[in-house]
N, CA and C atoms as a LAMMPS dump frame, in Angstrom:
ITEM: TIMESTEP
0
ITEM: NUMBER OF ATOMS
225
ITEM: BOX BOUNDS ff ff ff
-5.0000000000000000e+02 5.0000000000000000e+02
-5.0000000000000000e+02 5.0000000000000000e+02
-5.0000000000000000e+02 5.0000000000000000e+02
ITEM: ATOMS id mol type element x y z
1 1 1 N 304.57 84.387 378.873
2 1 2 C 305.955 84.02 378.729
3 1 3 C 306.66 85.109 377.914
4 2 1 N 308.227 85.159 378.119
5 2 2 C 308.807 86.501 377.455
6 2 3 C 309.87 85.375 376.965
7 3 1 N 310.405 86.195 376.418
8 3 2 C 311.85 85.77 375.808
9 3 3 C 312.359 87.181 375.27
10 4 1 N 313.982 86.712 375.56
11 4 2 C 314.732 87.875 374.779
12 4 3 C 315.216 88.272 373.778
13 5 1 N 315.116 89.356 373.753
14 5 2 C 315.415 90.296 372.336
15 5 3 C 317.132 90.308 372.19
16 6 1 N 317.942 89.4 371.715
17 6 2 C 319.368 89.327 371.926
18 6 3 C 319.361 90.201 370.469
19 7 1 N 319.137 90.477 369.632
20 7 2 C 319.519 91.24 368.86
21 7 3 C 319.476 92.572 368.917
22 8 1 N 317.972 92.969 370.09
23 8 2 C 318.021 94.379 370.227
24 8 3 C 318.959 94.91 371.522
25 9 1 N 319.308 93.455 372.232
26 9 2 C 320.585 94.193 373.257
27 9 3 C 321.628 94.314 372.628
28 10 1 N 321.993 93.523 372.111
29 10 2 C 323.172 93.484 370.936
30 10 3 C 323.754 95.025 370.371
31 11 1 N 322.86 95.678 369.697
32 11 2 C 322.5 96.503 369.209
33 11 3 C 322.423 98.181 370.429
34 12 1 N 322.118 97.607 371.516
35 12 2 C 322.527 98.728 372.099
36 12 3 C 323.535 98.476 373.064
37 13 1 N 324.082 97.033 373.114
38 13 2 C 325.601 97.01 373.064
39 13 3 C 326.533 97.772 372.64
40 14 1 N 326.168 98.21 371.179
41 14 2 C 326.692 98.861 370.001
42 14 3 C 326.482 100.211 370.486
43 15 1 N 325.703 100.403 370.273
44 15 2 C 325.072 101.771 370.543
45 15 3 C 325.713 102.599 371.838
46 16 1 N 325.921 101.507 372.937
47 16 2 C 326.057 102.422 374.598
48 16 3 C 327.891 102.833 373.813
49 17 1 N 328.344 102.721 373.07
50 17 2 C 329.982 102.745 373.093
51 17 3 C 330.816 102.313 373.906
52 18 1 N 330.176 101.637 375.062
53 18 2 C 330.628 100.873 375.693
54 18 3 C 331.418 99.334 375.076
55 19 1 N 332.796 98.966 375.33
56 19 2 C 333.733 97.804 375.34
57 19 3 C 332.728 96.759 376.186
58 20 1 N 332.492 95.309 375.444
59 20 2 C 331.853 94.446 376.138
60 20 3 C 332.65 94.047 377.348
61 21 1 N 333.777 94.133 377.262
62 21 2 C 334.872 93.921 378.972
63 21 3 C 334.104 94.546 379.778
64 22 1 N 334.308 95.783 379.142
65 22 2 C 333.48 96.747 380.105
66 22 3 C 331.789 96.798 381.083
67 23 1 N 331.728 95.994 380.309
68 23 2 C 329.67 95.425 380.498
69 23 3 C 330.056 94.73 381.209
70 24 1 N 330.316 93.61 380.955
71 24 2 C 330.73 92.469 381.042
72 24 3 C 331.268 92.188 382.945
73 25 1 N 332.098 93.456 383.049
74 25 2 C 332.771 93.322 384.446
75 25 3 C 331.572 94.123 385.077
76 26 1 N 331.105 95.365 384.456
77 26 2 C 330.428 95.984 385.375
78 26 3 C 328.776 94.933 385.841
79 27 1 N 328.904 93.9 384.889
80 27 2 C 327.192 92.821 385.399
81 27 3 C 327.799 91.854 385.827
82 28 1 N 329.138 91.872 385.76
83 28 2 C 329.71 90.835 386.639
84 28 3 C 329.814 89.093 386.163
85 29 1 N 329.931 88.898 384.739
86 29 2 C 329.521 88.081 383.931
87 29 3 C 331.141 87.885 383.29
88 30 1 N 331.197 86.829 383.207
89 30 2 C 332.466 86.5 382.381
90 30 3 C 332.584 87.28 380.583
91 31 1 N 333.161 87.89 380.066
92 31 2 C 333.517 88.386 378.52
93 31 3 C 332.659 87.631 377.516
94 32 1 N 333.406 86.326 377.873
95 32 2 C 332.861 84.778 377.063
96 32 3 C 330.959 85.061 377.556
97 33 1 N 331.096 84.209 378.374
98 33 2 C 329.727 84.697 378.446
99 33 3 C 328.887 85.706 378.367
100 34 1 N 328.82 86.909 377.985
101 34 2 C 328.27 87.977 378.106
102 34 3 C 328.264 87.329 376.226
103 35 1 N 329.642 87.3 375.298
104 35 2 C 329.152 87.412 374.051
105 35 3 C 328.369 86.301 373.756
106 36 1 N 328.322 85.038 374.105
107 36 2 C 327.295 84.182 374.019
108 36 3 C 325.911 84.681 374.118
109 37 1 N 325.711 85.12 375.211
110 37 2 C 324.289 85.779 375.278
111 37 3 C 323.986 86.689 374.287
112 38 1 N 324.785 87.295 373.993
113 38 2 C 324.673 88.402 372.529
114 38 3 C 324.587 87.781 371.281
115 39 1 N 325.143 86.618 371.25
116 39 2 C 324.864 85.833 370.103
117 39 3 C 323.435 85.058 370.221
118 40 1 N 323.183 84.787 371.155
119 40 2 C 322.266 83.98 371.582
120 40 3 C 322.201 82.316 371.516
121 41 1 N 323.646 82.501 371.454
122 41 2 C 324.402 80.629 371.863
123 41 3 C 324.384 80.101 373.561
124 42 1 N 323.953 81.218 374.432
125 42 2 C 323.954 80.611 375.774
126 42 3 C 322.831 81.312 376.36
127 43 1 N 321.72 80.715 377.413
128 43 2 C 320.608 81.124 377.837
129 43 3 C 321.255 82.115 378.767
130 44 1 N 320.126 83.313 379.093
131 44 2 C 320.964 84.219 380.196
132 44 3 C 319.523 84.478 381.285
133 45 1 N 320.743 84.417 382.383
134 45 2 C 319.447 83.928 383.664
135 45 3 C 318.796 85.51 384.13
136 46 1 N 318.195 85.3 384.827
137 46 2 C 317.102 86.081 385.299
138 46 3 C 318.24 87.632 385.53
139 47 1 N 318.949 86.948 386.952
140 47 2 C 319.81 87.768 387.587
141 47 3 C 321.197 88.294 386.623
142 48 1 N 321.046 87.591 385.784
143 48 2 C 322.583 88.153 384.2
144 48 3 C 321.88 89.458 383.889
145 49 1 N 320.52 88.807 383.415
146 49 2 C 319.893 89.806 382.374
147 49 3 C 319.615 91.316 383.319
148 50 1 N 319.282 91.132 384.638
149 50 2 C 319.079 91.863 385.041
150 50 3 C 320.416 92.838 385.502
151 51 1 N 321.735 92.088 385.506
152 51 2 C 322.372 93.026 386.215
153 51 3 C 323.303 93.644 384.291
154 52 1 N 322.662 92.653 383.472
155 52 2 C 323.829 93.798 382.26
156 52 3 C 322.752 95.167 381.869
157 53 1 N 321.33 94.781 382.041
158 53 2 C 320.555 96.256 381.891
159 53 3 C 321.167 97.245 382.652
160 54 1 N 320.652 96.803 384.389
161 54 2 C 322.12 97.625 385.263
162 54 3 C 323.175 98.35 384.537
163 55 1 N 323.922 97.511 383.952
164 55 2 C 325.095 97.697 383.705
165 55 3 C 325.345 99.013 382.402
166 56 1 N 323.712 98.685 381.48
167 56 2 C 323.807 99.234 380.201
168 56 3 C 322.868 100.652 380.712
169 57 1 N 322.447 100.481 382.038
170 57 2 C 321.314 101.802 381.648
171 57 3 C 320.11 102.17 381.766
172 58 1 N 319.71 101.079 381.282
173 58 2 C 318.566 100.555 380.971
174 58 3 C 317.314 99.872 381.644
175 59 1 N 316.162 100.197 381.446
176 59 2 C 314.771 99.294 381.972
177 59 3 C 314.827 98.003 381.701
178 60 1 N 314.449 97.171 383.087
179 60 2 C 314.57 95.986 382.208
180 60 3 C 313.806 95.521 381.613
181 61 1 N 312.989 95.944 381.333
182 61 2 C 311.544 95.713 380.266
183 61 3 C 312.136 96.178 378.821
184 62 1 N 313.343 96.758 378.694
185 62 2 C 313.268 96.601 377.25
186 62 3 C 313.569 95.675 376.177
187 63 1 N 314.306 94.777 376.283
188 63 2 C 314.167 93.332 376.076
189 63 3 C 313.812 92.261 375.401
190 64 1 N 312.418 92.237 376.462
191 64 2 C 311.906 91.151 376.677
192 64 3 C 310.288 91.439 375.834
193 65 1 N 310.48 90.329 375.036
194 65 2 C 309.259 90.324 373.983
195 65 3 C 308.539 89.144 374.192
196 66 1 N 307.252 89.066 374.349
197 66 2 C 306.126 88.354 374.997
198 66 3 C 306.233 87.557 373.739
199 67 1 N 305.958 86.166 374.234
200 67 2 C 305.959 84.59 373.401
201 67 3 C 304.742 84.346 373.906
202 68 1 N 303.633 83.933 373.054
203 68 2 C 302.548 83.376 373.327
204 68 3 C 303.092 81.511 372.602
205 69 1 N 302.408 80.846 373.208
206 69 2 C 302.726 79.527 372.823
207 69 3 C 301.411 78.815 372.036
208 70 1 N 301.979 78.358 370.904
209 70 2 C 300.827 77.965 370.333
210 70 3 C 299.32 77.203 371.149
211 71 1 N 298.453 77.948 370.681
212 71 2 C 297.137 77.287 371.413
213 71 3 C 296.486 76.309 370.423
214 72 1 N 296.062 75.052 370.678
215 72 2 C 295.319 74.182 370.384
216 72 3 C 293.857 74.009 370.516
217 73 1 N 293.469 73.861 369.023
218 73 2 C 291.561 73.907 369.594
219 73 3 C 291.241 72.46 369.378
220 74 1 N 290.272 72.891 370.378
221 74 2 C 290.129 71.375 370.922
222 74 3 C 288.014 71.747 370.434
223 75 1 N 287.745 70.26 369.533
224 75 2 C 286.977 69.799 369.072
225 75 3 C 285.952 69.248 369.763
C-alpha cells in the first residue's frame, strides 16, 4: 500500500514557480480542489494524482511513500 506525500508535492508546488491556477488547469482539476489535496483535506484519485505530476514534470513515483499496515502476531 502507498499513500501520499502531500507535503513533498506541496513543496514542489513551491518549488516548480508555477501559480496553482496554473497546475491546477493544466491536470485539469478545479483550484479548490487541487489546494485541498495540498493540504491534504481531500483524497486525490489515482487519475488527479497522475495528471498534476503530468502537469508538474514529474515521475509519478515521486510521491508516493509505501504504508505497511500494522501486522499482528498471532499466538
Amino acid at each position: 500500500m502507498f499513500v501520499l506525500d502531500t507535503d513533498g508535492l506541496r513543496k514542489q508546488v513551491e518549488k516548480s514557480g508555477l501559480k496553482q491556477k496554473s497546475i491546477s488547469e493544466r491536470a485539469g482539476l478545479s483550484e479548490t480542489a487541487l489546494c485541498l489535496i495540498l493540504q491534504g483535506k481531500r483524497k486525490c484519485e489515482t487519475g488527479e494524482y497522475a495528471s498534476i505530476c503530468l502537469a508538474l514534470g514529474v515521475p509519478m513515483e515521486k510521491f508516493l511513500k509505501p504504508c505497511f499496515p500494522n501486522k499482528r502476531e498471532v499466538m
